[in-house]
N, C-alpha and C positions, 0 to 999 in steps of 0.2 A: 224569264228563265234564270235560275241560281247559274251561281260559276259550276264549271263541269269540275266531273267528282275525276281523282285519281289525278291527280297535275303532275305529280311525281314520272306517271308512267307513259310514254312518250311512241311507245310502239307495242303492239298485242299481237301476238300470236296464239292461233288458235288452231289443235289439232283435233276433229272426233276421229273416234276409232270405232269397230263394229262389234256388237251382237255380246256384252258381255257385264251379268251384273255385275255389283260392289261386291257380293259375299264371293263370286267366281274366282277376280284376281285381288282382291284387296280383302277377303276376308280375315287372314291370319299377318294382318298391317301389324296390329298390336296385338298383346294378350295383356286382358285388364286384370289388377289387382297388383299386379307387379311389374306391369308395363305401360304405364297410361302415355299418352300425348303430352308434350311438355305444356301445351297451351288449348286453349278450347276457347270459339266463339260463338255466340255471345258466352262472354266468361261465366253468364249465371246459369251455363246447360252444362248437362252431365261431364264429369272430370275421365269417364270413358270412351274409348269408342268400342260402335256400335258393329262389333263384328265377330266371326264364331267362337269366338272363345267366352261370348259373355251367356251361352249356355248351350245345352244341348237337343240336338236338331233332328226329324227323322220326316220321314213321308209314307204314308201307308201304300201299300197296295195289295191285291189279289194274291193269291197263290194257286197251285194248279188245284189244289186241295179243296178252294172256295174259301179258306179262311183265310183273314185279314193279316198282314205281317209289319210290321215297323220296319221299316231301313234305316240306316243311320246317314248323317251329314259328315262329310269329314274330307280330309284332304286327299289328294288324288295320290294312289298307293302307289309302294315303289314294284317296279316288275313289270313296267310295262313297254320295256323296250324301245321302238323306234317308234311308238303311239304314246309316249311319256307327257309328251305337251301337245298332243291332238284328242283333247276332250272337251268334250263330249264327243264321240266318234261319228256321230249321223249330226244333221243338222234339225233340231228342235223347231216343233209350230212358233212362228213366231205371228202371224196374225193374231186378231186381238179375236176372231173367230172362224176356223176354215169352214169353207163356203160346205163340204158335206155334213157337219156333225157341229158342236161345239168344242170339239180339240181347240188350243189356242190361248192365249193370253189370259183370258177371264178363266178357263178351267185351271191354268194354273197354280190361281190368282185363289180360287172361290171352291174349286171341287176338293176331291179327297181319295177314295181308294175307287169312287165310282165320276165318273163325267157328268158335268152338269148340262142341265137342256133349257135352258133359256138366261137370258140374257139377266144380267140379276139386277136387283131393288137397289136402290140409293141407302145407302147403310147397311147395306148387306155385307155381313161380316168377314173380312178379308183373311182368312190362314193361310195362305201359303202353304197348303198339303196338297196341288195337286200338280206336281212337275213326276215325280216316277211314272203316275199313273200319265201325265199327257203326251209324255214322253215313249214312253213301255208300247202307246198304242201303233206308233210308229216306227220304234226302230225294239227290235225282242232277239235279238243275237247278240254276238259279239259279249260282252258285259251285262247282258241281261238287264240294261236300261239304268244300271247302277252308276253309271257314268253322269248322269246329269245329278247325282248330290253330291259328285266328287270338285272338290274345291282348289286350285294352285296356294300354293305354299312361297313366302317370300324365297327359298332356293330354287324355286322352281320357274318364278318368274321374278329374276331380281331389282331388275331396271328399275316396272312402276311400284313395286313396292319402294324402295328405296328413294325415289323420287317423294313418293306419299307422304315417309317419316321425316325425309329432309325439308319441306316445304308444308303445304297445306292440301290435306284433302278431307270431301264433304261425307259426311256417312247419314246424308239425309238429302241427298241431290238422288230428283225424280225424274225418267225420263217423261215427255209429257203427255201422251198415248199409253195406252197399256198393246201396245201393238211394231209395226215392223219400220224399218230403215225410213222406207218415203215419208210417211207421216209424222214422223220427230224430227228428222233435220229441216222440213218443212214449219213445224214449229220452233224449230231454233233458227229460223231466218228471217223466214217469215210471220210467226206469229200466230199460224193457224196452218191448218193440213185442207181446209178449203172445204171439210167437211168429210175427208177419207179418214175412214179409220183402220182402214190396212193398204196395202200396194194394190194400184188397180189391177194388176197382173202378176203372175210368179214370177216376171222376167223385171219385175221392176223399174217399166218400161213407162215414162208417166211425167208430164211436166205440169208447172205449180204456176197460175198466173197471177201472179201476188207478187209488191216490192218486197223486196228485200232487206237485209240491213245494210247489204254492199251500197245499195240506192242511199238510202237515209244517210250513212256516212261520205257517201260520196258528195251529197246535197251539202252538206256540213264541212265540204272542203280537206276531208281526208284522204289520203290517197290511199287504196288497198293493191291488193297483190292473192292472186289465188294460182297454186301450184300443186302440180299433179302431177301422177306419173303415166295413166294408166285414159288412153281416149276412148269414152262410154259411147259415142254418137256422134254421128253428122261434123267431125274433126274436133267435139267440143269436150272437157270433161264434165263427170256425173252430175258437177256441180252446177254446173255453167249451161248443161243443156237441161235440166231439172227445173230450175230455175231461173227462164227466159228473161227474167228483169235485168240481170247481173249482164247481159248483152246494152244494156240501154245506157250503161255509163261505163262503158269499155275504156272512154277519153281519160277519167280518174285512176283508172287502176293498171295494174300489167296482170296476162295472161301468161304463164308459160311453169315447163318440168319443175318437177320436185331439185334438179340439178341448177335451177337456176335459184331456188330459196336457198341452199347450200353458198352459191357462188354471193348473192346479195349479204347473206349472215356475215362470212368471212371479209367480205370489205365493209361491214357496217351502213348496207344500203336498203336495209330494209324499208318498205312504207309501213306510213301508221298503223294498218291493220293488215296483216298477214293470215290468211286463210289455206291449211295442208289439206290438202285430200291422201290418204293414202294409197298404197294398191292394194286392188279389188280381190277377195278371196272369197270364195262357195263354191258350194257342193253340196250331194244328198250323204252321202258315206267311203264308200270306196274309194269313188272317182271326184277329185277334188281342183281346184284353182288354187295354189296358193298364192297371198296375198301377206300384206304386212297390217293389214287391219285388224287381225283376231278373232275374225268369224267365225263361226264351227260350220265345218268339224275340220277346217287349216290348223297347219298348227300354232301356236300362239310365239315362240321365241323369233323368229321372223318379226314380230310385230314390238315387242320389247324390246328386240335391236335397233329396228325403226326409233322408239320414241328416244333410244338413248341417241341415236344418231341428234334427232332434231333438237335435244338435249345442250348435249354438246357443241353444235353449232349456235345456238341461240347465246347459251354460255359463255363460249368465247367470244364474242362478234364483239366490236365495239361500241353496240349498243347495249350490250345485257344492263347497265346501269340505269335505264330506263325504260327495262321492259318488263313485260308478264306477260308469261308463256300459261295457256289454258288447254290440258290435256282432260277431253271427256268420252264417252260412249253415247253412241245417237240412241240405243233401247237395250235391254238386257238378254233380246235372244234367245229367249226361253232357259239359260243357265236358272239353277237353281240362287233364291237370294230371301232371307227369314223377315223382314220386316214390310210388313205391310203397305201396299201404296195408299196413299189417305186418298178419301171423297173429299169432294167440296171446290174440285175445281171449277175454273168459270167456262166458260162453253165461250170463247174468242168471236163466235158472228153469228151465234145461233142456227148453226145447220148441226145435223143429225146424221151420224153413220147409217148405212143399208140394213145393220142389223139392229137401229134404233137407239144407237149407243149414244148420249146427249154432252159426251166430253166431258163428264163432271168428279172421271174419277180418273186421279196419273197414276203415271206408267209405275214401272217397278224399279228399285234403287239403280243406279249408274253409276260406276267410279267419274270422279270430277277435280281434277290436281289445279290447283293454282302455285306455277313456280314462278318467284321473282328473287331481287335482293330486298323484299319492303314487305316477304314473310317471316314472318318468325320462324326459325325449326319448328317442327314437330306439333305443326298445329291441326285441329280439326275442328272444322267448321260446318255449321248450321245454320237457318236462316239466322236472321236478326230479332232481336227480343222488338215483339208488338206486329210481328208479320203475321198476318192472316193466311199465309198461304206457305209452302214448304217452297225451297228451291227448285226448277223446273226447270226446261232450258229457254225455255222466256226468260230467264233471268242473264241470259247474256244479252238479248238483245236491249232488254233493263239497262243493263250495265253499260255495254258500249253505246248507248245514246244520250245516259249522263255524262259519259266521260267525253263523247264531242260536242257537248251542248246542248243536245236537242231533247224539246219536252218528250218524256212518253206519251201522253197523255193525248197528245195532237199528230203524231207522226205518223196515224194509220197503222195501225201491227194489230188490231182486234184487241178486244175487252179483257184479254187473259193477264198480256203480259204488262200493261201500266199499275196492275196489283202485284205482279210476283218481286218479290226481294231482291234487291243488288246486292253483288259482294265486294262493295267498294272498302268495309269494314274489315276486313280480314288483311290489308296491305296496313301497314304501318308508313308514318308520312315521312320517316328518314330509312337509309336502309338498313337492315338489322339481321342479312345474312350473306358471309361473304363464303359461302360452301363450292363447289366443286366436286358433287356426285362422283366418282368413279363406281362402275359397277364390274365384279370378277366375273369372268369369263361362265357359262353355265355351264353345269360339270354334262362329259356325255353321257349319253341313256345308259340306263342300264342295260346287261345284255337282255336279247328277246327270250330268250332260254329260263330266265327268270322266273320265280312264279310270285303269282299277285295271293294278297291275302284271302282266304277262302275260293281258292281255285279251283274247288269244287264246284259250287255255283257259279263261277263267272269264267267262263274260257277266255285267254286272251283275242281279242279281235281281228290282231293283225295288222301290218300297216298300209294305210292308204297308197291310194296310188295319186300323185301331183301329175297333172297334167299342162303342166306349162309351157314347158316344149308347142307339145301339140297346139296348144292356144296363141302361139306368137302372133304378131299381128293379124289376128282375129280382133274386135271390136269388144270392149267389157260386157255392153251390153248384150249382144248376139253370144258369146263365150256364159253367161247366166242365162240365157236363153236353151241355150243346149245342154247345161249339167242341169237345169229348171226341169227337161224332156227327156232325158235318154238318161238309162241306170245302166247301160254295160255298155264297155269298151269297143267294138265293133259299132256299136250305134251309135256312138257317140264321135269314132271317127269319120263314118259315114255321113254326120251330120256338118262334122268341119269340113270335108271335101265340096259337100254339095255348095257349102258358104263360098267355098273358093271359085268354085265355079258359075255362082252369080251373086257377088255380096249386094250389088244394089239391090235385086229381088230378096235376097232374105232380108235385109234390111225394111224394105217395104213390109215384108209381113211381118217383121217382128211389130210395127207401128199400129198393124190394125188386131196382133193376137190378142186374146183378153185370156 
């Protein structure tokens, strides 16, 4: 094995966040022609990025009429009150195909003004025209479904935008599923989803028996750190009871709060690889969780305050001078996002989804920040010139096992990720920025009184209800178990009370619901 790659960088931290393409929050990063990235890698790809402003965007759908109508792509309007950063206001299919119909990932992905009914061909051509309609079929109030082409605007969500421009981020990083939360972060640890190609359940309820990269670096003599806020199960978080490996080298790493990654940054005690869970946010529409992760239909500044927080601390700490901080998204969440995910990935261990899906085609774009002092401002990056495959999230675990030594090639992670690209290339080997983000305050909504453009077609929806309160020490998983189940507020406290009154038994059955 060669020396490991990144000797500069001495400690990694790594944040995903939920359910949100690149064109959702980082689409209006740049506007090209008169706002390029100061830097692009590999420096021989486009001096652009890849986001709405480099053309214009629409989605067909029905009309009550029968004839077909264009909608346009655009930023999320002003007038929307106390729902101003809670869009999409329902929570979009996010499976790669719901179990009654083909709503879902690939309809997003492959349909158009009508839903497609089978699973499609290998080279079957990717447009990106079917989110109004996969969306419209689900949720038809409120906004009239026009909320899933609506886009945040760097004012609207400051933090990662501003993080994006100051540092480096990917406008060609693919989540590795065309499908939901367990089967990508599954592949971002593990290397493979075991052969799911959606969550065994709504409740996303479902462990991965496969090492990890905690394992692999652990083997390697790294010490990690995984910190949470929010316990999924059996006293463990999502992470940690998800993926039962990460219990087998417990002796390597420390377990504990998101309060204690705060306390380690400020004294400059972080381990080598530092893993954030954030808190848990879902819901179907109304009745919500909110969370700092950015799931829909929560609202999203919660979650931007989040990343500035981790920001911040990593920034200051005594070790920023030998870190890199990686901020991604485990899938796109059905938000709308214009560039196509490519065919040609490899199938990791040769198993086949339920609906004969052969893994050979990734997910949909993901925002993916790499912050260090060993980026350049204002870079945007791509795979690496001569890579056969796009960035994926195999490419972390690519990356962090060059960077502790260990071959890909031999380390067991399946057939996918020893092909996908590192981004050891995009750090520079001294450092070459000595920045300090600050981000302004977000301005408040506007009032609800407000009206949105064309308020004739689109009534404002209203604002959710957060049910947080109600959820307190309730369990994440059981708490997505119940807004999974019950769409109104009476059933949905009746369902927290019965929890209270035997959590072992609902617990038990949440383990055997499918």
């Amino acid at each position: 094995m060669s020396a490991p790659i990144m000797p500069q960088i001495k400690n990694v931290v790594f944040l995903m966040l939920e359910n949100r393409s690149l064109d959702n929050v980082l689409g209006y990063a740049y506007r090209n022609g008169t706002d390029r990235p100061k830097h692009v890698y590999p420096s021989s790809s486009s001096p652009d990025y890849d986001g709405l402003t480099t053309g214009q965007y629409a989605n067909p759908s029905y009309t009550w009429t029968g004839a077909v109508k264009s909608y346009p792509v655009g930023p999320v309007p002003d007038g929307l009150g106390a729902d101003a950063d809670r869009v999409p206001a329902y929570d979009p299919y996010e499976e790669l195909k719901a179990e009654r119909n083909w709503n879902g990932v690939m309809n997003q992905v492959f349909g158009d003004q009508n839903l497609i009914g089978r699973l499609p061909n290998p080279g079957d051509p990717r447009r990106m025209l079917g989110f109004l309609q996969d969306y419209y079929a689900a949720y038809m109030t409120g906004w009239q479904g026009l909320d899933i082409l609506w886009n945040f605007t760097p004012a609207q969500l400051p933090t990662i935008n501003a993080l994006a421009r100051q540092y480096a981020v990917s406008d060609r990083w693919f989540c590795s599923v065309p499908s939901q939360t367990n089967p990508n972060r599954a592949f971002s640890l593990c290397g493979t989803s075991l052969g799911r190609e959606s969550n065994a359940n709504q409740f996303a309820d479902e462990q991965f028996d496969a090492p990890t990269v905690f394992n692999a670096l652990a083997g390697a003599g790294k010490r990690w750190g995984l910190y949470f806020t929010d316990v999924w199960k059996q006293n463990k978080s999502y992470t940690e009871y998800t993926f039962p490996w990460i219990s087998k080298v417990t002796s390597a790493g420390e377990l504990g709060s998101i309060a204690t990654f705060y306390q380690r940054a400020a004294a400059g005690t972080l381990p080598a690889f530092t893993y954030l869970e954030p808190s848990w946010g879902y819901g179907k529409g109304a009745f919500f969780k909110q969370g700092t992760d950015m799931h829909p239909p929560t609202h999203v500044r919660p979650g931007d305050s989040f990343l500035g927080d981790v920001y911040r601390a990593v920034r200051s700490s005594k070790q920023w001078a030998e870190t890199l901080l990686i901020v991604t998204f485990d899938e796109h969440g059905g938000t709308y996002d214009h560039v196509a995910p490519p065919w040609g990935a490899i199938n990791p261990d040769g198993r086949r989804g339920h609906s004969g899906f052969a893994f050979d085609l990734f997910g949909v774009r993901v925002p993916t920040l790499l912050i260090s002092p060993f980026i350049q401002p204002g870079t945007v990056f791509r795979a690496p010139e001569g890579s056969k495959a796009p960035f994926d999230h195999t490419s972390f675990i690519k990356t962090l096992l060059l960077w502790a030594g260990v071959d890909p090639a031999s380390a067991g992670f399946g057939n996918r990720m020893p092909a996908a690209p590192s981004f050891d290339g995009v750090l520079q080997p001294t450092a070459v920025n000595d920045a300090f983000v600050t981000v302004a305050a977000v301005p408040a909504s506007v009032p609800a009184t407000a009206t949105v453009p064309g308020s004739q077609e689109l009534p404002p929806a209203g604002a959710g209800q957060s049910l947080d309160d109600l959820f307190k020490g309730v369990s994440a998983s059981v708490t997505r178990w119940i807004l999974s189940s019950h769409t109104n507020l009476a059933a949905i406290r009746a369902a927290v009370a019965a929890y209270w009154a035997d959590p072992a038994g609902t617990e038990a059955a949440l383990s055997t619901a499918v």
